[in-house]
MOPAC internal coordinates of N, CA, C and O (Angstrom, degrees):
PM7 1SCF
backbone

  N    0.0000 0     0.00 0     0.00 0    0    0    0
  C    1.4468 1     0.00 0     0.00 0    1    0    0
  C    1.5201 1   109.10 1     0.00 0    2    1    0
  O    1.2310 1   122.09 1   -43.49 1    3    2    1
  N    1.4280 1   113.60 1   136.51 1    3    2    1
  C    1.4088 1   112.05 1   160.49 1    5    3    2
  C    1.2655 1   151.10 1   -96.28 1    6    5    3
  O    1.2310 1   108.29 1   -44.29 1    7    6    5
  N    1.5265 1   139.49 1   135.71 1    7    6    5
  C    1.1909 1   140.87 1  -151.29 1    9    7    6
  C    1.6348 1   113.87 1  -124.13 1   10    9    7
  O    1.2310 1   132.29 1   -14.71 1   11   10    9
  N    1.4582 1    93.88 1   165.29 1   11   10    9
  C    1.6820 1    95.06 1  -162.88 1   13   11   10
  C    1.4364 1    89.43 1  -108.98 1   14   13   11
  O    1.2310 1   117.97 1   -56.94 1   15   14   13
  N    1.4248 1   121.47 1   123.06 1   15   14   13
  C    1.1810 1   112.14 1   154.88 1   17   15   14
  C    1.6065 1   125.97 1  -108.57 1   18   17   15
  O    1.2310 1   125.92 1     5.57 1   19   18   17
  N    1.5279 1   106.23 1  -174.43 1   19   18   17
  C    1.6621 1   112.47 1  -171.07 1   21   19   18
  C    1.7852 1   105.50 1   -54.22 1   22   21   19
  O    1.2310 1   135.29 1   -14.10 1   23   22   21
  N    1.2395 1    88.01 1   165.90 1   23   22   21
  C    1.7152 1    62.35 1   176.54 1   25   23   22
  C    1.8175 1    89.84 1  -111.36 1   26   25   23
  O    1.2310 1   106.47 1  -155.20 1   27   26   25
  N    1.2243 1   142.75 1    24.80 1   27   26   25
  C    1.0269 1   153.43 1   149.17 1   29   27   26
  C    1.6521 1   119.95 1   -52.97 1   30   29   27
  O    1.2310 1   127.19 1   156.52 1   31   30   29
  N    1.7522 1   103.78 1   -23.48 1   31   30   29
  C    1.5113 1   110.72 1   174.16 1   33   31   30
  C    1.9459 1   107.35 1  -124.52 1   34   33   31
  O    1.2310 1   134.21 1  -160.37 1   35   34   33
  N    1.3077 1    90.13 1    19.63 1   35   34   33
  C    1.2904 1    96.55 1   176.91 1   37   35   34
  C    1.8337 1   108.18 1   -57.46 1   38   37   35
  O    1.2310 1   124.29 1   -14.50 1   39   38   37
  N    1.6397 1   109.38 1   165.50 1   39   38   37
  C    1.4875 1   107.04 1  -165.00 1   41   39   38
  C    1.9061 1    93.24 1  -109.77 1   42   41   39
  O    1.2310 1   125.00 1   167.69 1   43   42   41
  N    0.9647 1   108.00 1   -12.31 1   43   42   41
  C    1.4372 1   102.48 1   175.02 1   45   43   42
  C    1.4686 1   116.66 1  -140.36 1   46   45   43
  O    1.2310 1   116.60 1    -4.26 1   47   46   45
  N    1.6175 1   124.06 1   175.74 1   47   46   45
  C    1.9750 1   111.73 1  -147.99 1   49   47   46
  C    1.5510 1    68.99 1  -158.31 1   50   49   47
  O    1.2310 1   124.79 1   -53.75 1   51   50   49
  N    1.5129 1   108.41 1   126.25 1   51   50   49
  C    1.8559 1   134.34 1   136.57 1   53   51   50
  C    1.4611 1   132.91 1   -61.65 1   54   53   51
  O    1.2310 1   123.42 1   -61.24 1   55   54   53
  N    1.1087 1   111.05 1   118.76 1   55   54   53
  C    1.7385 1    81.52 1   173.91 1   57   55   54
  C    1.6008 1   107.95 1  -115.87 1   58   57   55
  O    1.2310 1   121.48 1     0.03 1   59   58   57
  N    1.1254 1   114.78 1  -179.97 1   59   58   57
  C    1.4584 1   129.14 1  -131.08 1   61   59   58
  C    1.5955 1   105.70 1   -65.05 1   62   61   59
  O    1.2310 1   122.61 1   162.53 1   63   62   61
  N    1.4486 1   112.60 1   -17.47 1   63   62   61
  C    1.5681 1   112.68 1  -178.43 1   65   63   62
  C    1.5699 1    92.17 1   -87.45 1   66   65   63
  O    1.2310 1   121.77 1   121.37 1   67   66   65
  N    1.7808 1   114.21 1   -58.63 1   67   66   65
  C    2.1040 1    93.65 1  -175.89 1   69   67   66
  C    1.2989 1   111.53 1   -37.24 1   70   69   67
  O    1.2310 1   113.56 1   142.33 1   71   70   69
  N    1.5051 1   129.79 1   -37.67 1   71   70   69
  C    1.4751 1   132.36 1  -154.03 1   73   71   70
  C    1.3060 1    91.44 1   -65.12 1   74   73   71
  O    1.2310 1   121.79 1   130.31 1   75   74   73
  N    1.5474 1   114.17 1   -49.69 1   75   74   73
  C    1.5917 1    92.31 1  -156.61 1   77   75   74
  C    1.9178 1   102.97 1   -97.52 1   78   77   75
  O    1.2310 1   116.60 1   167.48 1   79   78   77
  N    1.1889 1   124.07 1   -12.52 1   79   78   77
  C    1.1216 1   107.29 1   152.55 1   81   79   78
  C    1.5698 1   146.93 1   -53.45 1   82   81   79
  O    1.2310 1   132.53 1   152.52 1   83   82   81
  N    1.6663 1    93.39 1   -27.48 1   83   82   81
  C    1.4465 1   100.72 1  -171.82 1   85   83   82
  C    2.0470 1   103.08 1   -89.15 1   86   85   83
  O    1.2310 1   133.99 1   159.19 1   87   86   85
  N    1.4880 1    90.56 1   -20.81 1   87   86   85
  C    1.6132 1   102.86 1   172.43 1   89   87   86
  C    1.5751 1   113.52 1   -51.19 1   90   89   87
  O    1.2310 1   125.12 1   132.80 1   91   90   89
  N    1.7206 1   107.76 1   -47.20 1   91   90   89
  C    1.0563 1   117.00 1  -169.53 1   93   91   90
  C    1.4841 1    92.95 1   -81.13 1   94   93   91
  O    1.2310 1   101.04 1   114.33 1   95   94   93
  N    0.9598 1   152.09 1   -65.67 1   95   94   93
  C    1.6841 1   131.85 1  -178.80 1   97   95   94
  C    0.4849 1   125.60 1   -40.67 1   98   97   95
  O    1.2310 1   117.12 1   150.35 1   99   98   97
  N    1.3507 1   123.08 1   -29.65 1   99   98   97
  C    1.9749 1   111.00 1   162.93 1  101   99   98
  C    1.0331 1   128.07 1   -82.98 1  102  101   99
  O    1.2310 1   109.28 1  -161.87 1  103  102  101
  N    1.1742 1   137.69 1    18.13 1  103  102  101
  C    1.5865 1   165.64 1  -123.36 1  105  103  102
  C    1.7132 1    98.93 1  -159.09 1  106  105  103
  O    1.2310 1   124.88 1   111.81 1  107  106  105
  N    1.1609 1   108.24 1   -68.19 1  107  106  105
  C    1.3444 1   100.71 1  -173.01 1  109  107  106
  C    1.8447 1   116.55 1   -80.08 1  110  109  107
  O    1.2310 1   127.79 1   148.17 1  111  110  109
  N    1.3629 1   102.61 1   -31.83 1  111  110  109
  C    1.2571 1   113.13 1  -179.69 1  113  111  110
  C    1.8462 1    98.20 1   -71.70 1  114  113  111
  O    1.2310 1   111.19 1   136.10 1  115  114  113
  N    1.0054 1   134.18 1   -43.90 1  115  114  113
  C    1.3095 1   140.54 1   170.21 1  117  115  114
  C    1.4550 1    93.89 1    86.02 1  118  117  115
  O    1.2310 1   123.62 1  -114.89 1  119  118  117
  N    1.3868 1   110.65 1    65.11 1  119  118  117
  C    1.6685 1   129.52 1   171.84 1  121  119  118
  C    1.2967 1   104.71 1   -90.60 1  122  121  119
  O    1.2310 1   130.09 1   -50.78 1  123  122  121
  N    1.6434 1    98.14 1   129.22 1  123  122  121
  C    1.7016 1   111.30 1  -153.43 1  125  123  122
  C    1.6797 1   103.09 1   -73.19 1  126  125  123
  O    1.2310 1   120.18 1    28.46 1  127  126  125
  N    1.1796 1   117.26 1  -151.54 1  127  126  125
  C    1.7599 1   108.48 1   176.02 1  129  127  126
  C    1.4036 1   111.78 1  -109.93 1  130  129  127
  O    1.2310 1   130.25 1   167.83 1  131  130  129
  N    1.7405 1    97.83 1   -12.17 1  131  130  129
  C    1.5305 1    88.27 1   172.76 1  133  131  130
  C    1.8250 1   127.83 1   -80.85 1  134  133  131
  O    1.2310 1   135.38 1   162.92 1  135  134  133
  N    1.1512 1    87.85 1   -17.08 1  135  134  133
  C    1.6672 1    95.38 1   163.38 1  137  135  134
  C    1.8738 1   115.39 1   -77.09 1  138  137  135
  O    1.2310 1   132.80 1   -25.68 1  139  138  137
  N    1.4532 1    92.87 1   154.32 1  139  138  137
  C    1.5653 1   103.59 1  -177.84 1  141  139  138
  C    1.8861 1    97.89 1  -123.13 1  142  141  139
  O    1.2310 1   127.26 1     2.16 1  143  142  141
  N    1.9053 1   103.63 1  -177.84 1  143  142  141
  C    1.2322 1    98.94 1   167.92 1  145  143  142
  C    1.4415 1   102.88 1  -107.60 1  146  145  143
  O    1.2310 1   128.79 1   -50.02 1  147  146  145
  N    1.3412 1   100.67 1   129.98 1  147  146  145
  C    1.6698 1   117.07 1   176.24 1  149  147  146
  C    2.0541 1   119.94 1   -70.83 1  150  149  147
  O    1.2310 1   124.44 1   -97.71 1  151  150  149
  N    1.1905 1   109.08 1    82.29 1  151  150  149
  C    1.3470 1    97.58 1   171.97 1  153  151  150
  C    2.0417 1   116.01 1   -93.21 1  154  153  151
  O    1.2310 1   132.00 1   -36.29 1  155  154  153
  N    1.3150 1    94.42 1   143.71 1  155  154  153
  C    1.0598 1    96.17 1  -177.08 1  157  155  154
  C    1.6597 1   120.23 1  -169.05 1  158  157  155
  O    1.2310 1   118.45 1    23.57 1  159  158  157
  N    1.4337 1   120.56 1  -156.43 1  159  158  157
  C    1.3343 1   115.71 1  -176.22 1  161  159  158
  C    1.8805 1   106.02 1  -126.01 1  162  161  159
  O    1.2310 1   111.91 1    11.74 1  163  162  161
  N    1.0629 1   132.86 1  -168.26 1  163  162  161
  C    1.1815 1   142.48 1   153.80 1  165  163  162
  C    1.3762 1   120.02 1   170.58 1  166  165  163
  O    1.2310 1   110.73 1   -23.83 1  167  166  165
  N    1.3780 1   135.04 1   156.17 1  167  166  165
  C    1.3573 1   127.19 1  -144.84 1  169  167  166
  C    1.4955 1    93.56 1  -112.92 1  170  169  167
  O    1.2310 1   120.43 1   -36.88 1  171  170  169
  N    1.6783 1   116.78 1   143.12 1  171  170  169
  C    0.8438 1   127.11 1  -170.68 1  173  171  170
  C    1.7242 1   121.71 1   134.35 1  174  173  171
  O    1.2310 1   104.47 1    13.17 1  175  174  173
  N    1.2765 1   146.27 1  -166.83 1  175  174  173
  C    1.1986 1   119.82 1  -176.30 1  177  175  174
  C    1.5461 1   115.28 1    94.16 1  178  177  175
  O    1.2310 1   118.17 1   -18.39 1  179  178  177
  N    1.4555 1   121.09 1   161.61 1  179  178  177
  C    1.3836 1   127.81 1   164.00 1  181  179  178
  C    1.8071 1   113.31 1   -53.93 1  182  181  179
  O    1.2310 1   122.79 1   137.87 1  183  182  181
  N    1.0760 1   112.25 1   -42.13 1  183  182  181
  C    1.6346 1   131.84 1  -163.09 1  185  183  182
  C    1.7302 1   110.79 1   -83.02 1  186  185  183
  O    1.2310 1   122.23 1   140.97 1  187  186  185
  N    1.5405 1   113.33 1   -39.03 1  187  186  185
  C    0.9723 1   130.78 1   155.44 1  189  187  186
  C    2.1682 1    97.32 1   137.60 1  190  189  187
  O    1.2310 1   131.78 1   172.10 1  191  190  189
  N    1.5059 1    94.85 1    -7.90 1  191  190  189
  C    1.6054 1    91.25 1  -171.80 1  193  191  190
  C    1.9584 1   100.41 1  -146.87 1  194  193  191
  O    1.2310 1   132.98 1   -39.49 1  195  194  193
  N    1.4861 1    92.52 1   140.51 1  195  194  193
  C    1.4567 1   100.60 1  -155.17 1  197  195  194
  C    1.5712 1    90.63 1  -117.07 1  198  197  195
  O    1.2310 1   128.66 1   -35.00 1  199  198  197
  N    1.1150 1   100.92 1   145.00 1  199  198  197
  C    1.8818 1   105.34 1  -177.32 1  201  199  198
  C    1.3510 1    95.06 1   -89.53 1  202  201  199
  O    1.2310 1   112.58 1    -4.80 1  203  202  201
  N    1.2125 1   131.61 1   175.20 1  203  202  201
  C    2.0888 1   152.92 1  -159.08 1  205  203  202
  C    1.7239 1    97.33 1  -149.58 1  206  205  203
  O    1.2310 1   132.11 1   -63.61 1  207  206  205
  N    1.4624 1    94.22 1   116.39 1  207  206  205
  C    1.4231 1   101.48 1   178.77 1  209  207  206
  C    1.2664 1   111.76 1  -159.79 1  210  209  207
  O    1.2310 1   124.20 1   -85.01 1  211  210  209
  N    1.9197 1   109.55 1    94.99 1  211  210  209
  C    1.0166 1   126.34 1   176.47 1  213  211  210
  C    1.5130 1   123.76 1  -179.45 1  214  213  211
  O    1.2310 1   114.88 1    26.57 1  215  214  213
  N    1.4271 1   127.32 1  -153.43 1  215  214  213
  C    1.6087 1   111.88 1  -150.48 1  217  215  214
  C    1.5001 1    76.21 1  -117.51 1  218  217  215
  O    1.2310 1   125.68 1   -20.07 1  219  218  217
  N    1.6673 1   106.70 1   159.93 1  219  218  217
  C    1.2528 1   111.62 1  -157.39 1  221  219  218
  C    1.5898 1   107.11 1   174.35 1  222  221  219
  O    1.2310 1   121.36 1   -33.26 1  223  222  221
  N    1.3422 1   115.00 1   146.74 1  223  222  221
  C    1.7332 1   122.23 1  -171.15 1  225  223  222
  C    1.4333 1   101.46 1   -76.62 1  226  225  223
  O    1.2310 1   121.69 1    -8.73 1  227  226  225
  N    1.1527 1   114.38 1   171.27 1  227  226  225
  C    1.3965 1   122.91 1   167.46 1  229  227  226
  C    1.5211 1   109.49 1   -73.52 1  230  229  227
  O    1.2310 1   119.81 1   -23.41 1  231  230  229
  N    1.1135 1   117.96 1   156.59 1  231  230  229
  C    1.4686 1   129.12 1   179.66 1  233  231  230
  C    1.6660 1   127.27 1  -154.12 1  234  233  231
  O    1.2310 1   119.09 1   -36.11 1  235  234  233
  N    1.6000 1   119.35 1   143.89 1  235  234  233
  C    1.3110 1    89.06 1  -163.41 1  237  235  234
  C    1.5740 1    97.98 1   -82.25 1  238  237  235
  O    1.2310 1   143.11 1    -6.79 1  239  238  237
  N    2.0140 1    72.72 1   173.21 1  239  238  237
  C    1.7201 1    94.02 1  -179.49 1  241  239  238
  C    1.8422 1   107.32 1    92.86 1  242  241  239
  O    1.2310 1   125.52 1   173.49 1  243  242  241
  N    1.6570 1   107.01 1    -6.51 1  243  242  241
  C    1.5106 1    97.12 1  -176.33 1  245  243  242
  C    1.4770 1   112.60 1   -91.88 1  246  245  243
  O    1.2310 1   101.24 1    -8.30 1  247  246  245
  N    1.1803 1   151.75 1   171.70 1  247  246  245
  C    1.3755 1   149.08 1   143.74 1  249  247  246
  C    1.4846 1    94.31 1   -99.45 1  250  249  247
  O    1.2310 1   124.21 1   -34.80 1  251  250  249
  N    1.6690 1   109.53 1   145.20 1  251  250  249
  C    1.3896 1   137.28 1   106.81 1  253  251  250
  C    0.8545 1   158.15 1     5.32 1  254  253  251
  O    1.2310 1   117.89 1  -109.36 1  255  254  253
  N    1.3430 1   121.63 1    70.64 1  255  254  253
  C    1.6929 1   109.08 1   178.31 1  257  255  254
  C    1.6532 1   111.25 1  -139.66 1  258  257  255
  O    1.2310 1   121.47 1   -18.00 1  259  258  257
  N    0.5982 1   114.79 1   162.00 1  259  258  257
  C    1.7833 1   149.92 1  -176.41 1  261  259  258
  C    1.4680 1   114.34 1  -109.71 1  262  261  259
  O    1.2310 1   126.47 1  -106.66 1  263  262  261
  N    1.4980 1   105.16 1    73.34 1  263  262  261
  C    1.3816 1   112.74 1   172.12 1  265  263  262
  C    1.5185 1   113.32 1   -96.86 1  266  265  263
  O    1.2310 1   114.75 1   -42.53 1  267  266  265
  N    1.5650 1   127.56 1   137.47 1  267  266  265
  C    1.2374 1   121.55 1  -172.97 1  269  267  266
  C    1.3835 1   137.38 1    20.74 1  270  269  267
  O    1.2310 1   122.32 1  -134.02 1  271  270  269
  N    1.4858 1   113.16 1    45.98 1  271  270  269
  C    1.5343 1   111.63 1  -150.57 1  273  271  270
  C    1.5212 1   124.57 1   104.95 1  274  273  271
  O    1.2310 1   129.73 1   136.68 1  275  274  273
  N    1.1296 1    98.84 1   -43.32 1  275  274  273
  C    1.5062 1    92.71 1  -162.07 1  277  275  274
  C    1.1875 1   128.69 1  -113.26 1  278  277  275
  O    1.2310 1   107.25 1   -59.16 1  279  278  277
  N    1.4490 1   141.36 1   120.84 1  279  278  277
  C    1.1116 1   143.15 1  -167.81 1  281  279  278
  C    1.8922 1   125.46 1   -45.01 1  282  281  279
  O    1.2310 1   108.08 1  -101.37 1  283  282  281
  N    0.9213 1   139.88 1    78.63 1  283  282  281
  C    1.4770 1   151.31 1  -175.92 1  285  283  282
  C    1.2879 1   100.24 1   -56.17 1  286  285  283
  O    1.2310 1   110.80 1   -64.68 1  287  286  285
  N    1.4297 1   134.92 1   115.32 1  287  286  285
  C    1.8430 1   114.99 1   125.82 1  289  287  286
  C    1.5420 1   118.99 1  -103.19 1  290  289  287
  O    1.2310 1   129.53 1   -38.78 1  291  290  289
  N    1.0252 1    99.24 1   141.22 1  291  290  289
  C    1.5669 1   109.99 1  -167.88 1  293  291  290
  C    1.9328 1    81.05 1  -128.21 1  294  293  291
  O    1.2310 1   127.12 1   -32.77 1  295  294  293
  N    1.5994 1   103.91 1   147.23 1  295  294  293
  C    1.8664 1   115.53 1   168.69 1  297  295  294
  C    1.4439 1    91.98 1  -103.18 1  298  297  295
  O    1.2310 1   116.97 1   -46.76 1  299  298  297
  N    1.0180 1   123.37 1   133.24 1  299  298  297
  C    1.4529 1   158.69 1  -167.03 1  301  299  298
  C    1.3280 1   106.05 1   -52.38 1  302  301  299
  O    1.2310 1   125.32 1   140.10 1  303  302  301
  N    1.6489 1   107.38 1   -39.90 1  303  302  301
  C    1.7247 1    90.08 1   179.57 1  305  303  302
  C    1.5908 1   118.59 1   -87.90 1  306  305  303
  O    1.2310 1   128.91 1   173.70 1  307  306  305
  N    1.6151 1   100.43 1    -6.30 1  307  306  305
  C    1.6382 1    95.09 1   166.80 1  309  307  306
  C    1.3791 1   118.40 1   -81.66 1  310  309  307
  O    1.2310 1   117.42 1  -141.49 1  311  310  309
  N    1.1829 1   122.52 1    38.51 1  311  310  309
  C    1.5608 1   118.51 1  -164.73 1  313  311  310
  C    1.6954 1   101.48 1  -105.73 1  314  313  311
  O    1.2310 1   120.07 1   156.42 1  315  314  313
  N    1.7144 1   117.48 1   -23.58 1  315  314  313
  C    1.2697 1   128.73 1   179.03 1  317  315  314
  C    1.9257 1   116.51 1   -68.82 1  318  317  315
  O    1.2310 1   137.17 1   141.98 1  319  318  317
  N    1.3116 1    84.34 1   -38.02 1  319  318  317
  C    2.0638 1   102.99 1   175.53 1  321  319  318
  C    1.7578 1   114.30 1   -80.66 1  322  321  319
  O    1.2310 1   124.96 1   153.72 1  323  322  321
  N    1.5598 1   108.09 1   -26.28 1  323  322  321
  C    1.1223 1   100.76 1   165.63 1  325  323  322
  C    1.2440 1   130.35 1  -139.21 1  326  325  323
  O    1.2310 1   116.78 1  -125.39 1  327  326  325
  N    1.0580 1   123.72 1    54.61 1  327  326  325
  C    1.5120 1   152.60 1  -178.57 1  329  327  326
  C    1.8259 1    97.54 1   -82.42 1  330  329  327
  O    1.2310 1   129.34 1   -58.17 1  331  330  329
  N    1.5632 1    99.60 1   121.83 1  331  330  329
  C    1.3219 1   102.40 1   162.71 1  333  331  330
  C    2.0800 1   114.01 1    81.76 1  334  333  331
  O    1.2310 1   126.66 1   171.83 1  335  334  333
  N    1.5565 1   104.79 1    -8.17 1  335  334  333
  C    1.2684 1   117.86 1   145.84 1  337  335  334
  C    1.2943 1   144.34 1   -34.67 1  338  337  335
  O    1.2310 1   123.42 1   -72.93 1  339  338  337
  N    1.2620 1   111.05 1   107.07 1  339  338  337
  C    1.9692 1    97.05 1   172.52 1  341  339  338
  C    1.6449 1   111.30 1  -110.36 1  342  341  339
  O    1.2310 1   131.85 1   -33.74 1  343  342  341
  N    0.9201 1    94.73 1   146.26 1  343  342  341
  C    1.8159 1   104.64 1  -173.96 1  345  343  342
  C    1.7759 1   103.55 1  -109.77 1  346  345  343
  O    1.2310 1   119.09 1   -69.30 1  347  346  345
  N    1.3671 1   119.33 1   110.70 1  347  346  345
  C    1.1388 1   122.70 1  -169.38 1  349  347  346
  C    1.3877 1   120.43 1  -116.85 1  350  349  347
  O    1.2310 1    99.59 1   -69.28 1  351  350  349
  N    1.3508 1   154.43 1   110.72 1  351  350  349
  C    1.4106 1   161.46 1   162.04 1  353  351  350
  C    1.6167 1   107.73 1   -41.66 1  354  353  351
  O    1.2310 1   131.33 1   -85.17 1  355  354  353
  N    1.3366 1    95.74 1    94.83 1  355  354  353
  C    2.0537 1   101.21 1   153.79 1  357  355  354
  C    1.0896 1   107.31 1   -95.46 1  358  357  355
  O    1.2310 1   123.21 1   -43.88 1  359  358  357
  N    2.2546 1   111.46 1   136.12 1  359  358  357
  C    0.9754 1    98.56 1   151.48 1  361  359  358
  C    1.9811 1   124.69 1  -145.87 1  362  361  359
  O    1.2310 1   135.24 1  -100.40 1  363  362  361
  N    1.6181 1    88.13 1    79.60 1  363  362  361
  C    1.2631 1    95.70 1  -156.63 1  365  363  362
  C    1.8538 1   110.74 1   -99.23 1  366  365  363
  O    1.2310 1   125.01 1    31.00 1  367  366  365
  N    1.4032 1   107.99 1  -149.00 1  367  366  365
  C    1.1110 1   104.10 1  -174.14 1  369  367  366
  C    1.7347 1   108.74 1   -85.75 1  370  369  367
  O    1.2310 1   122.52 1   141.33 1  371  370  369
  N    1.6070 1   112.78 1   -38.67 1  371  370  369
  C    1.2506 1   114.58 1  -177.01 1  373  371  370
  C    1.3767 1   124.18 1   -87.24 1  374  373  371
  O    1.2310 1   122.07 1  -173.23 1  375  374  373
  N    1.7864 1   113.63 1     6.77 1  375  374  373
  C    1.0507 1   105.51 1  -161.78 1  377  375  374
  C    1.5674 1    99.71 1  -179.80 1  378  377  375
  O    1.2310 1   120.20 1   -78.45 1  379  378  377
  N    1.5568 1   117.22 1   101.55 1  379  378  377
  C    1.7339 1   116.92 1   178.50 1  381  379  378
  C    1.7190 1   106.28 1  -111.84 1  382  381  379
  O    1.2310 1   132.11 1   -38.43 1  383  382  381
  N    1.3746 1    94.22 1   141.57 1  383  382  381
  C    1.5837 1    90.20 1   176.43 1  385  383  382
  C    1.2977 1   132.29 1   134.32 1  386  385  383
  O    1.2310 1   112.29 1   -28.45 1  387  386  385
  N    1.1756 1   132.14 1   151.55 1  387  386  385
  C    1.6812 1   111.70 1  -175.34 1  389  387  386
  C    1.2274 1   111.08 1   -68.41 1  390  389  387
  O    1.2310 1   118.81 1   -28.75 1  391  390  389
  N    1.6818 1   119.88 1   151.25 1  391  390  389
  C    1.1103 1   136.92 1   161.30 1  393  391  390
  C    1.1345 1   114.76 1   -97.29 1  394  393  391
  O    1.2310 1   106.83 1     3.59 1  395  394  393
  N    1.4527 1   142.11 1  -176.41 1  395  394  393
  C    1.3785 1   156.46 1   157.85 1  397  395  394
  C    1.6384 1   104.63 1  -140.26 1  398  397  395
  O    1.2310 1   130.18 1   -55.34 1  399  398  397
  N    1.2658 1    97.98 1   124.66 1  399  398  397
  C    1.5214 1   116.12 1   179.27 1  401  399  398
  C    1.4974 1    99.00 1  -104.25 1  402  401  399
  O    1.2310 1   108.58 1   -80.00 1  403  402  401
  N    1.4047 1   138.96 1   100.00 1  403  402  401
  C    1.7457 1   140.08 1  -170.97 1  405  403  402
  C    1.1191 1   113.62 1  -114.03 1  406  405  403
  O    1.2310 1   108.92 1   -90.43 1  407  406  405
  N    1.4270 1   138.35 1    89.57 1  407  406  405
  C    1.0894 1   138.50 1   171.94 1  409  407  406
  C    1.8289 1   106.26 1   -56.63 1  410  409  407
  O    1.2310 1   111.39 1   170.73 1  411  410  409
  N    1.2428 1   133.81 1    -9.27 1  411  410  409
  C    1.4719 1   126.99 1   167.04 1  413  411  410
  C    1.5156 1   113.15 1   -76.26 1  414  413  411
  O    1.2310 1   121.76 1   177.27 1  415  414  413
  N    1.3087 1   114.23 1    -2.73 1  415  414  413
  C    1.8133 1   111.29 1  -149.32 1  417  415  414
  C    1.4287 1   111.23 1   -96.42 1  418  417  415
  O    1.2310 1   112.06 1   -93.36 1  419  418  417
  N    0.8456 1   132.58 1    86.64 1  419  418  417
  C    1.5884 1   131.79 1  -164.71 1  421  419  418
  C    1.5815 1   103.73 1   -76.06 1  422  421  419
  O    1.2310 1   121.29 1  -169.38 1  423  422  421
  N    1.0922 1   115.14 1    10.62 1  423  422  421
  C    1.8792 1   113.37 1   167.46 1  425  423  422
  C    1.4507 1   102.27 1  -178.57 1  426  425  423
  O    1.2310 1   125.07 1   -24.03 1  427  426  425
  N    1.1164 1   107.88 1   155.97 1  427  426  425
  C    1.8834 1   111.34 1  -163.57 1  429  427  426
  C    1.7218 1    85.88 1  -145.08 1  430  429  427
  O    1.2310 1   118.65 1   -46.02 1  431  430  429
  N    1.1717 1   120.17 1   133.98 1  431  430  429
  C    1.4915 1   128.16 1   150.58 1  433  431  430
  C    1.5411 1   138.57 1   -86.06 1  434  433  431
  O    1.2310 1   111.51 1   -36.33 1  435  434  433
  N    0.9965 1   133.59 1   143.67 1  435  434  433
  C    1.9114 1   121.07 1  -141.30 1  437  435  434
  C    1.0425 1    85.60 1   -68.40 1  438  437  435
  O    1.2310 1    99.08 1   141.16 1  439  438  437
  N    1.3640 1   155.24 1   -38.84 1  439  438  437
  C    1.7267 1   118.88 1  -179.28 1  441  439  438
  C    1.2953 1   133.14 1   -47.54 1  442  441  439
  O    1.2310 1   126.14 1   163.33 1  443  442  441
  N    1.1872 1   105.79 1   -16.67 1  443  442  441
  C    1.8792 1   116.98 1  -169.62 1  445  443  442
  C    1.2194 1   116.45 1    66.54 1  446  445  443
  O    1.2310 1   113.71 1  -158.51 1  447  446  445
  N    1.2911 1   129.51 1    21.49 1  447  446  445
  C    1.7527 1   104.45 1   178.98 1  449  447  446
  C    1.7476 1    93.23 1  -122.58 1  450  449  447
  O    1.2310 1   124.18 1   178.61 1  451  450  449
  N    1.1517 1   109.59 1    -1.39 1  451  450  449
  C    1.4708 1   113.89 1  -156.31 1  453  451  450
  C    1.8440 1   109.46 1  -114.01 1  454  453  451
  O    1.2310 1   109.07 1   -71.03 1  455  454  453
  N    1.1354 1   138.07 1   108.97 1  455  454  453
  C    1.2233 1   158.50 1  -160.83 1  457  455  454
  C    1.4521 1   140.64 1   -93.02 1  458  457  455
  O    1.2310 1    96.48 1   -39.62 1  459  458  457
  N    1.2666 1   159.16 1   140.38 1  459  458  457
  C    1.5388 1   133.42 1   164.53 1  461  459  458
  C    1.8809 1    93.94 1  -126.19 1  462  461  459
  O    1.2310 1   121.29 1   -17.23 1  463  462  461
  N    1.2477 1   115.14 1   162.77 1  463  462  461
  C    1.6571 1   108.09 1  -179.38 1  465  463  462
  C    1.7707 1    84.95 1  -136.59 1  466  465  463
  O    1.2310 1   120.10 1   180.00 1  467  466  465

């Protein structure tokens, strides 16, 4: 079964531009309330492991959380790969889009979404 926790023990942190970008996607996309944003991992990528970043149902095996607003599911075993993560909104001239800042990532490939631990 899944649970909502604080988001005080949450495994990953937004900062103030993802917040309001990801605000606005759910806004424009008109993403209902029963959906959450799905962060997560999956294998594949330049690095060999690709981060998951997007709106998405609950599912088992996920936890809960309530980060700045916004509803998180994360599946439990990605919580070890991205523990201590911040997910950040660029939106400049050389470069638009989320980042991932991963203190687990022992090599990152120039696209940024793609990982090795």
């Amino acid at each position: 079964m899944s649970t909502t926790v604080d988001t005080a023990f949450a495994p990953v942190a937004f900062t103030e531009g993802a917040v309001k970008e990801l605000l606005k996607l759910k806004d424009q996309q008109e993403i209902s309330e029963d959906f959450g944003l799905r962060v997560g991992v999956e294998g594949g990528g330049c690095s060999g492991m690709s981060y998951i970043l997007g709106f998405d149902q609950k599912k088992d095996g996920d936890q809960e959380f309530i980060i700045e607003g916004i509803k998180v599911f994360m599946h439990k075993a990605h919580q070890m790969y991205l523990m201590g993560m911040q997910v950040d909104w660029q939106d400049g001239l050389n470069s638009r889009g989320f980042t991932f800042s991963n203190p687990n990532a022992n090599s990152t490939c120039g696209c940024g979404t793609s990982f090795s631990v």
